[in-house]
N, C-alpha and C positions, 0 to 999 in steps of 0.2 A: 393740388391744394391739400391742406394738412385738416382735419377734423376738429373742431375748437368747441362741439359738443360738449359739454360738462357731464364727466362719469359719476350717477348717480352711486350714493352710498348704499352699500346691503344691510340690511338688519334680519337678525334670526331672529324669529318670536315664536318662545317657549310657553303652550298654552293659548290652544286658539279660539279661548272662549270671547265671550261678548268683548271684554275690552280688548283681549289679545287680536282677536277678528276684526274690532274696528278700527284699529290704528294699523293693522294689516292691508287691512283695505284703501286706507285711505294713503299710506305711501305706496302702494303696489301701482295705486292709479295714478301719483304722480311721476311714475316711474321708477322707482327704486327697487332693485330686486329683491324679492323676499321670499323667506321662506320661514312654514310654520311647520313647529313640531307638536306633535298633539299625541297623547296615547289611545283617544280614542280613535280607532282604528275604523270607524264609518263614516266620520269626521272625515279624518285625512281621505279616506279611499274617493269621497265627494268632492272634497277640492280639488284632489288629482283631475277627475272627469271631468265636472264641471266649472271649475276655478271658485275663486270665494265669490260668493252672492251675498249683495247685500238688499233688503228692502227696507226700502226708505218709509215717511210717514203717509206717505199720499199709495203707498203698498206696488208704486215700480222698482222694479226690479233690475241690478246693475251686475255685472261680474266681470273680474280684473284675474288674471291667469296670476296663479301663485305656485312656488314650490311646497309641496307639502311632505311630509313624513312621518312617520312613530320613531321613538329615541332608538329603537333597537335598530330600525333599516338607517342612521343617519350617520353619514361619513363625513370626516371633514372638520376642518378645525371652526371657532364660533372666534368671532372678532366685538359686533355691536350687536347685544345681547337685550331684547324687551322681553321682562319675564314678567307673566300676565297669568300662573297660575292659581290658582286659591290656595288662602296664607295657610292653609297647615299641609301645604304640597310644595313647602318653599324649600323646606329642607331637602327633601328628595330630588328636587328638581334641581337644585346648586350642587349638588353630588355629581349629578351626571356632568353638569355643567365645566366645574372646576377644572378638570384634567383635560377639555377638551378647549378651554378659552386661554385665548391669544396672548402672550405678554403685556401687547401694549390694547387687548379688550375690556370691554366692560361690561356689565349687567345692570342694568336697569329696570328697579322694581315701579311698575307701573298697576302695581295690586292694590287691596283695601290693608288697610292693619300697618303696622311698625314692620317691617322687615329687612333694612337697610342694614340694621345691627348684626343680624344674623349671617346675611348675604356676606358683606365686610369681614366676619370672622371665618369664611369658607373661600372666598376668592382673592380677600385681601382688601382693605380700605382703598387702595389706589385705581382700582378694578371696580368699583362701586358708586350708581348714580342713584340720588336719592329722585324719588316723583313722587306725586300728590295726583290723584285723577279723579275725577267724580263724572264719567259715562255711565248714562242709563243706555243698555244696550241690552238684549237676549239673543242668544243662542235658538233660534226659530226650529230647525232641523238639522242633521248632517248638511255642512258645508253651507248654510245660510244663516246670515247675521242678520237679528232686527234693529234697524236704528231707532237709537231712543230720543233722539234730539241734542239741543247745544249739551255743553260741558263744561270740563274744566280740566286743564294738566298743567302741570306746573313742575320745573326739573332745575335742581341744582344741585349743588357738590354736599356731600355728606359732612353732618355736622356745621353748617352755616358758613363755611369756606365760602370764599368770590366766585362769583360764576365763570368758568370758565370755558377757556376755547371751544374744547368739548362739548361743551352743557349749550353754548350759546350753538353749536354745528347743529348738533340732535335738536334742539330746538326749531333751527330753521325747518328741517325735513317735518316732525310734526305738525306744524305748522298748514301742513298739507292736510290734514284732518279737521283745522281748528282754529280756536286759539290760544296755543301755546304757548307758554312764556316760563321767563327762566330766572329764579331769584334765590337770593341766600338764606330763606328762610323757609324751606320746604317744611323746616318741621312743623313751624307754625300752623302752616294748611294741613298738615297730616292731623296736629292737634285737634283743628277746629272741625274735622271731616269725621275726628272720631264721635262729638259730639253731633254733629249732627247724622253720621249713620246710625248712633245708637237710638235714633228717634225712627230713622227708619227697622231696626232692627225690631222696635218696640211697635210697628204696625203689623209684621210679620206673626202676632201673638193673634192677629182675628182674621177674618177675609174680610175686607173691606179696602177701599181706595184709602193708599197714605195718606192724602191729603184729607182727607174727611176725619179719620182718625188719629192724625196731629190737632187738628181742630178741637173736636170734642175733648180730647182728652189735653188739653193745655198743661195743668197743673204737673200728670206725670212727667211729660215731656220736657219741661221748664227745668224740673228737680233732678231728672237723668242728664242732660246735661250738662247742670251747676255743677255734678256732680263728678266728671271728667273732667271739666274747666277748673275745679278746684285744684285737681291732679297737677293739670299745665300750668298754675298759676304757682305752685309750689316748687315746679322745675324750673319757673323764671322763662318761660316759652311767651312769644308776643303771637298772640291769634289773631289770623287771616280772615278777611271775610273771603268768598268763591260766590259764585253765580247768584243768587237770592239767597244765600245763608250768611247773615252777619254774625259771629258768635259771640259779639259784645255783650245785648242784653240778655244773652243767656247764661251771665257769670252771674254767680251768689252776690245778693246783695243789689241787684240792678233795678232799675225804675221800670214798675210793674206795668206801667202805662208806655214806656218804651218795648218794650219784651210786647206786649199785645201788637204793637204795630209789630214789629218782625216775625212773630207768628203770622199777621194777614198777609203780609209780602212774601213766606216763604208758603204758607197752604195754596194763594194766590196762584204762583209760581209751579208748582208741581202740580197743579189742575189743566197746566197747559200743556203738560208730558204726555206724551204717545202712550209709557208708562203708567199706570196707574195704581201699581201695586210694586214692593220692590223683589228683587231678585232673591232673597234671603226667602220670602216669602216661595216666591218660585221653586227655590228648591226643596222646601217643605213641599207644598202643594201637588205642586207636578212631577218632579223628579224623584222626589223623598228616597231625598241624600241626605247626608249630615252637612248643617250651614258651615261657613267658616268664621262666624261674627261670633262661636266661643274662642275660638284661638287667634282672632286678631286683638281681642281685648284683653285677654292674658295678661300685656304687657301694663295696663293702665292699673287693672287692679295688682298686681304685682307692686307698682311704684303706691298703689293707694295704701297698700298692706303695709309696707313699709314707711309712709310717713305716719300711721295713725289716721289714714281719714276714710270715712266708709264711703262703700258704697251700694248701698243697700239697695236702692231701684233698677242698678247696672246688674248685679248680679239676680237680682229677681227674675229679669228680661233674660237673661243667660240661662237659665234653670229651667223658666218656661219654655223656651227653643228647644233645650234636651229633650224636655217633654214631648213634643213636639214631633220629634225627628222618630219617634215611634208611633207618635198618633195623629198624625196629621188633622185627621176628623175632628178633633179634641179643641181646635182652634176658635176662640170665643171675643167677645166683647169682653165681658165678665172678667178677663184676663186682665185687662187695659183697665178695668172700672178697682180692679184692688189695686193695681199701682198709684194710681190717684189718692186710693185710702193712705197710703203710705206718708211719713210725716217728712218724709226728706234727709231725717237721719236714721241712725244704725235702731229701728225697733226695737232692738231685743235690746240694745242698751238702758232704753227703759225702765227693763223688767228690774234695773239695777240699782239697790240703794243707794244714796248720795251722802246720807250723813250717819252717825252714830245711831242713832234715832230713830231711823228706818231701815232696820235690818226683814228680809224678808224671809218667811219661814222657809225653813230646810228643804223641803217638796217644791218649793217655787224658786230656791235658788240652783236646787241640782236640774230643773227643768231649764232653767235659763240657760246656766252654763253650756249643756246638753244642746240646746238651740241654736248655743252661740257657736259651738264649734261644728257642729252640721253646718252651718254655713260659710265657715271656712274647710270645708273636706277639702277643696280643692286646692289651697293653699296649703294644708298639709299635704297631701300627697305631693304636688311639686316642691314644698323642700324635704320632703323624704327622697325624691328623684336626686335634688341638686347636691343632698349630704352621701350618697349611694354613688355619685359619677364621682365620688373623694375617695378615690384607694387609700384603704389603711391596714393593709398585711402588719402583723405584730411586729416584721422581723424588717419592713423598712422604716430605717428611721428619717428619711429624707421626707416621704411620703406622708409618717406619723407627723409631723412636723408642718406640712403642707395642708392637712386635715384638720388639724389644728386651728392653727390660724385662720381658717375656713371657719369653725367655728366659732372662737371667739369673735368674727367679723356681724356673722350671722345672731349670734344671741344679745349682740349689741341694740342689730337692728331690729329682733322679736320684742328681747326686753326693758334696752335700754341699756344703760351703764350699770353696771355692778355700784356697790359701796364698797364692794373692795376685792383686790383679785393679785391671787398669786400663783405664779407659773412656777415647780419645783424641776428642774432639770435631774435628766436622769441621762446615764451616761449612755447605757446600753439598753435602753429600750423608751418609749414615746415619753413626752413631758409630762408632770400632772397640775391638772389646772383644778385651783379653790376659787370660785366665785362667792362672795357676800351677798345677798339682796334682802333688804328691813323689811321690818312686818309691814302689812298695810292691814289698818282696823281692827288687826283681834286685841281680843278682848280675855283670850284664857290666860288664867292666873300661870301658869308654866311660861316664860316669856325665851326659851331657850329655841333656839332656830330646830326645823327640821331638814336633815341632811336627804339630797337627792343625788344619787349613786348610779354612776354608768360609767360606760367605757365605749372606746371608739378608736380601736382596734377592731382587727378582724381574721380570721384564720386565711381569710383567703389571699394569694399571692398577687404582688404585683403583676401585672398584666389579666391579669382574670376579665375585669371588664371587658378587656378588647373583646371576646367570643361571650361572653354573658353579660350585655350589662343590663342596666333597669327597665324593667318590660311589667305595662299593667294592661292586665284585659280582665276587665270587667270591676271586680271586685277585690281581685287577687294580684299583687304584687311580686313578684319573685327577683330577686338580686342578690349579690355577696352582701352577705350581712343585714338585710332589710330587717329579717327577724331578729337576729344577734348579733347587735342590740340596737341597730337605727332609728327602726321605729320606733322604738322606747323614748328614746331622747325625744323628739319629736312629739312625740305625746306629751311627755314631762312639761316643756319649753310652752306647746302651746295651751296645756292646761294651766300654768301661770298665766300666760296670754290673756285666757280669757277671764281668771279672776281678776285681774287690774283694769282691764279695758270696761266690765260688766262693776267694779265700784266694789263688788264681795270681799269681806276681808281673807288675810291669809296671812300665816305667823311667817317670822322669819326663814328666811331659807339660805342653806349652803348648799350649794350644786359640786360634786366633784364628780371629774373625768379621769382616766388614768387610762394608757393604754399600750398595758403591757397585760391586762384580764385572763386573754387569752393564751400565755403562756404563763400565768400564775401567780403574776401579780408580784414576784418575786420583788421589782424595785420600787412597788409602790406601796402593797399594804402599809406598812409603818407610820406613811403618812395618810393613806386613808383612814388609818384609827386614829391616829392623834388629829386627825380635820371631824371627828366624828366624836370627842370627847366632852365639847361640850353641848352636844344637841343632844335634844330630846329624845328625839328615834329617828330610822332611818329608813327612807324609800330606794329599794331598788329596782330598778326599771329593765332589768332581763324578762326577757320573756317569760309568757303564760307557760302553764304547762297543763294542755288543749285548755286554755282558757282559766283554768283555777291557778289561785295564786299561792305560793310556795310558803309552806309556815314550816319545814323541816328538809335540809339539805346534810348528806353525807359526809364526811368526814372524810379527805385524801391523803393519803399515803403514798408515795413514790420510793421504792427501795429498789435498789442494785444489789444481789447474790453473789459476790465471788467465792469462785472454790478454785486453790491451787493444789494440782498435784504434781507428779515429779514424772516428768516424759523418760522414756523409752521404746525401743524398737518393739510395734506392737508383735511380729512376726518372731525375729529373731530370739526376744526373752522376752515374752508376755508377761512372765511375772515380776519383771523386775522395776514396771513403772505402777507409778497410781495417778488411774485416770480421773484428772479433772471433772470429766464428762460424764464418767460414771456415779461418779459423787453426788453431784448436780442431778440428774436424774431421779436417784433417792430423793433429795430434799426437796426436788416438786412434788412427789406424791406424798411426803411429811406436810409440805406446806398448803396442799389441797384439803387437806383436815381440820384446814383453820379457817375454813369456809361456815359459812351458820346462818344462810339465808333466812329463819325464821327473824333470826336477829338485827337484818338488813346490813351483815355482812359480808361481800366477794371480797374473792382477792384472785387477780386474772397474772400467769407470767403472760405476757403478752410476747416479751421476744427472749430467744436463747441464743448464746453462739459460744462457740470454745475451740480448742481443739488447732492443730495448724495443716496436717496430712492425714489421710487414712489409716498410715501404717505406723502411725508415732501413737504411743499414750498420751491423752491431752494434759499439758501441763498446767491450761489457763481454761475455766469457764465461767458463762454470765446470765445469771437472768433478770430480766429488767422485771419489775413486781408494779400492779398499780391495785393497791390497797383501798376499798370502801367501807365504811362503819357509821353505823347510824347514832352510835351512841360514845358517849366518852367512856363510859365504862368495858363498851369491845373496843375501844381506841388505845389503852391502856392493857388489855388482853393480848390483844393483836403484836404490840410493842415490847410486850414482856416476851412471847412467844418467839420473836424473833430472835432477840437477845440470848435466847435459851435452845437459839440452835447448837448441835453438837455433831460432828462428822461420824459417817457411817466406818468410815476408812478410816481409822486412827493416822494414815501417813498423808492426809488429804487437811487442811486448810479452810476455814469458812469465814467470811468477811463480809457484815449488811451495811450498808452504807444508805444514804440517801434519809427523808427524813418529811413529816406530815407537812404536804403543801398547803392543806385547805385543816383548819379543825372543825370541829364538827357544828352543824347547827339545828341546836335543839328547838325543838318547841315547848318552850319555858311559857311561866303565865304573861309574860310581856308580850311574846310574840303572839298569845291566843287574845289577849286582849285587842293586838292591833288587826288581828285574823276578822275581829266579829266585829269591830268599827268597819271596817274595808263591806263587809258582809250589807250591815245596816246600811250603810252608804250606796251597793248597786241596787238596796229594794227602793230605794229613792229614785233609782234610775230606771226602776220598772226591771229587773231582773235579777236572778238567783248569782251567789260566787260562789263558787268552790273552791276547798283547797285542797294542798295534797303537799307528799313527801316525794321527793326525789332523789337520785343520784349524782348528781353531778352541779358541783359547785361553782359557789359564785364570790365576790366581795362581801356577801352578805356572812360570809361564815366567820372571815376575821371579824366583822362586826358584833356580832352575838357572843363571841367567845371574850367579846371585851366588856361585854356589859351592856352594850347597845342598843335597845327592841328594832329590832327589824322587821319591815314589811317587804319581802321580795315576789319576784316577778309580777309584779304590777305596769310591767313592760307589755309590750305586743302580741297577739294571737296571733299563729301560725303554725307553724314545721317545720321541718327540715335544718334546722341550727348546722353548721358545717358541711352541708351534702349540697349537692347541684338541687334537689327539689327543696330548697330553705323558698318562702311563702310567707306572707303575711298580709293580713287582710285591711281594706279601707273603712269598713264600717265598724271593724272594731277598734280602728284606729282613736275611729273618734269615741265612740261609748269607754275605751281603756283611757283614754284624755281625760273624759267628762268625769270618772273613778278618780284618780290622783286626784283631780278639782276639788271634787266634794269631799274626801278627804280630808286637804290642805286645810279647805274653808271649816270642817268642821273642825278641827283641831286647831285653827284661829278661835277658837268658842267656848273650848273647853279643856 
């Protein structure tokens, strides 16, 4: 007789915590082979011995033999793939993943958060199943699962495709756990799960039962919802109801007398849960770990940032978790009783005038501003990340090109559309891009735009990223170019940001990019002064130097020394040639005399060469010169002194070629004047600026020499400009932002 048994499918399940455990369990016991991979190593070692345990609500206890492993002991290619680890261990875990799954496997994210997008872009859209799950379950001990009661799963094709063979197969096997089901709309449920975890997310801020603390606090709960739904309603997403969560009466705008009845059905409902508290909570309280409900929301405010809609109660409940994840103890009601004060919209917009009429004084609007961008730190810093993963080496222009465009996509979606924008192509080095943006509300008689000046180029080569790229711990930021000049722009962009979003006025503005900076600007200057002739002065956004902003920068010089002399055999008739090399050597220590550091004059040869053998007098020598001067009157000195080289060697040759890259930038009374606005402006911000003079130039020097006032490095705090330790910090991020702000707005005034 032949065997007509039906061979059950295997699933590998990546992450064997509560949801990964329970859907482990629940196909292992209808037969299916399974095996989990976990990195916790006490984890696994317990399943091995004792197989998975599960305890049910009535506290018996069941266990189903499973394969268990850590990723490093696990052989073996992955075909049907449940990945069940927490959303900010997605990444790392589709790492390991990818190289090891099947042609024709998939991976199925059965997590909380948006992760599908990610997954797709690591294993491939054809490889990827979308899920929706809402288990309450815990992780009891090593190798024992608590059950939490019914649920919800839901599995279909990525992006609202038909369900297919696939979806409808895993489905059946699920099915073993539950009730399962398989539809074209996962995102839907994903939408509406995010709104209602964010309620649970928002009980986690006290110790109390979810359910008691949904209750009482209605109003927050109502407003953090509205407040995601808004999100999904803007995407064109149709939301799912799931188990007792309808997410209908929780959109803006809903009949308040309907919304009460679905709060009584959903507090109702989770008063009957095993659960009484949710997991987010759990890992504060008991395990105090970091939750993952900051990094699965990522995604909503991200799309909220981008369409213009706040969310002010979402990120409130995000900030208090941070809190949190260091002080557990710290966990209040009080928490829960200010979100309720909250109005539903962005606060601080408030603080913001509306009409002519109501302008708010200077102290109250550098304090808002200041507010306003503290509360986006986080969204600056991820797109200082996403402008940072944009290689722009000076010297590729594929690259320069591809950064670009990046940009302009991005400044679309910070500021909107320009009033008007020109692309100036450049043959042999990055494009330069002129944006227009109109004044809003000022009122200064000066009606002339102010110019804001950067660049995005970078010294660093293609490929860099790969082995360095964007890493923050803590406070501190380090990547090619973060400090020179990323962060700058970022700062710039979003200090506009937040003067239009907060109603403050601000006069005109031109934004120019160019990015060839870093090698000298050679194809661009001409058109950053003539973009720069009819504004009033100019903001450059190079970096601090430790923090003070630059009212005097150096003057450059690049020169080449040639000396020719006439080769012969140095052995044979030494006197018959005249050595190139010896010539040259004279004329560095002539040209070391035109050194005058009191007068903030170097002048460095930096490289030499000549010469073609040993035994020859050198016919040909070179020294490359790189010339600094603080003043135009040593620039002029310097210049004439060249010119008025003369050979040691009458039969020897002298030729300087090359010519002042950068001219010099004085601290004239324009620049002191915009030195001591910048100054008044951070005591608004509660702290001291400093300035200073520097060496090493920037676009602000063609500016000043043209007539311009310039205000430079009003760009980023940090270090390291072209070195591996280049650094720049997140909270000066925002106080150097909330500076350009106040600023902008006060030169709308005056």
């Amino acid at each position: 007789m032949s065997d007509t048994t039906q061979e059950r499918t295997a699933y590998t399940i990546v992450g064997a915590g509560a949801i990964g455990g329970t859907l482990a369990f629940a196909l292992a016991r209808a037969g299916h082979p399974v095996t989990l991979v976990d990195t916790d190593r006490a984890h696994v070692d317990a399943l091995r011995t004792h197989g998975l345990v599960l305890v049910a609500a009535d506290g018996g206890r069941t266990s189903v033999p499973v394969t268990a492993t850590t990723p490093d002991d696990f052989t073996g290619p992955l075909e049907r793939v449940l990945l069940a680890v927490k959303a900010q261990a997605t990444r790392s875990a589709v790492d390991w993943i990818a190289p090891r799954l099947a042609p024709d496997g998939y991976v199925v994210s059965v997590q909380n958060g948006f992760n599908e997008a990610l997954i797709a872009r690591l294993v491939g859209g054809d490889r990827t199943v979308a899920a929706f799950v809402n288990i309450f379950a815990d992780v009891a001990e090593p190798g024992v699962i608590q059950e939490g009661g019914p649920g919800a799963l839901v599995v279909g094709e990525p992006g609202g495709a038909p369900v297919s063979d696939r979806v409808r197969a895993l489905v059946g096997d699920l099915q073993s756990w539950g009730p399962a089901r398989a539809s074209d709309n996962v995102e839907g449920y994903l939408w509406a799960k995010a709104g209602f975890g964010a309620m649970l997310a928002a009980t986690a801020l006290a110790d109390a039962p979810m359910a008691d603390l949904i209750d009482r606090h209605r109003p927050a709960m109502a407003r953090l919802t509205a407040e995601i739904f808004a999100v999904a309603d803007r995407h064109g997403v149709t939301l799912e109801a799931f188990d007792a969560f309808d997410p209908r009466p929780f959109r803006q705008g809903a009949d308040s007398a309907v919304r009460d009845a679905a709060f009584d059905r959903l507090t109702a409902w989770l008063r009957t849960q095993p659960k009484d508290r949710s997991g987010i909570w759990r890992d504060l309280a008991v395990r105090h770990r970091p939750v993952e409900v900051t990094t699965h929301y990522g995604d909503v405010i991200d799309h909220a940032t981008d369409m213009g809609l706040p969310t002010t109660l979402l990120r409130s409940v995000l900030d208090g978790l941070r809190e949190l994840e260091g002080a557990p103890h710290t966990m209040s009601e009080a928490r829960l009783d200010a979100l309720d004060a909250l109005d539903g919209l962005d606060a601080l917009d408030r603080l913001a005038p509306r009409s002519a009429g109501q302008i708010l004084p200077a102290d109250e609007q550098a304090e808002a501003v200041l507010r306003r961008l503290e509360h986006h730190r986080e969204d600056m810093v991820a797109d200082l990340a996403a402008y940072t993963a944009r290689g722009s080496a000076s010297d590729d222009l594929e690259a320069l090109d591809a950064c670009l465009a990046w940009l302009r996509q991005w400044l679309d979606q910070r500021l909107g559309p320009p009033e008007t924008e020109e692309i100036i192509p450049c043959a042999e080095a990055g494009d330069i891009m002129v944006r227009r943006y109109p004044a809003r509300g000022a009122t200064a008689a000066d009606e002339r735009p102010v110019m804001l000046v950067g660049h995005y180029d970078t010294v660093w080569p293609t490929g860099t990223l790969d082995d360095w790229p964007f890493r923050r711990e803590g406070d501190t930021i380090s990547g090619p170019g973060v400090f020179d000049m990323k962060a700058g722009l970022v700062q710039a962009v979003w200090a506009l940001r937040a003067l239009d979003v907060l109603g403050l006025p601000r006069p005109a503005v031109t934004l120019v990019l160019n990015g060839d900076e870093e090698t000298g600007s050679l194809a661009s200057h001409e058109a950053l002064v003539e973009a720069g002739r009819d504004c009033r002065l100019a903001l450059v956004f190079e970096g601090a130097a430790d923090g003070a902003i630059k009212t005097a920068r150096k003057g450059v010089g690049l020169f080449t020394l040639t000396v020719t002399g006439s080769e012969a055999h140095a052995g044979l008739d030494p006197t018959a040639g005249a050595s190139a090399v010896d010539e040259l050597a004279r004329q560095i220590l002539r040209l070391t005399e035109l050194r005058d550091h009191a007068a903030g004059t170097s002048l460095n040869v930096g490289v030499i060469e000549g010469g073609t053998r040993s035994n020859v007098a050198a016919g040909r020598a070179h020294a490359h010169l790189d010339v600094r001067v603080a003043t135009d009157a040593e620039r002029q000195r310097i210049a004439q002194a060249l010119a008025d080289l003369r050979p040691v060697d009458a039969r020897t040759r002298l030729e300087v070629t090359g010519d002042w890259n950068r001219p010099v930038f004085e601290r004239n009374e324009h620049v002191a004047e915009l030195a001591d606005l910048a100054k008044s402006c951070a005591r608004r911000l509660g702290h001291d600026l400093a300035e200073a003079s520097v060496g090493g130039a920037s676009d602000g020097n063609f500016l000043v020499a043209a007539g311009i006032p310039v205000l430079d490095g009003i760009g980023a705090v940090g270090h390291g400009a072209h070195a591996r330790s280049e650094r720049t910090s997140v909270s000066e991020m925002i106080n150097r932002a909330a500076l350009a702000a106040t600023v902008l707005t006060t030169l709308a005034e005056k």
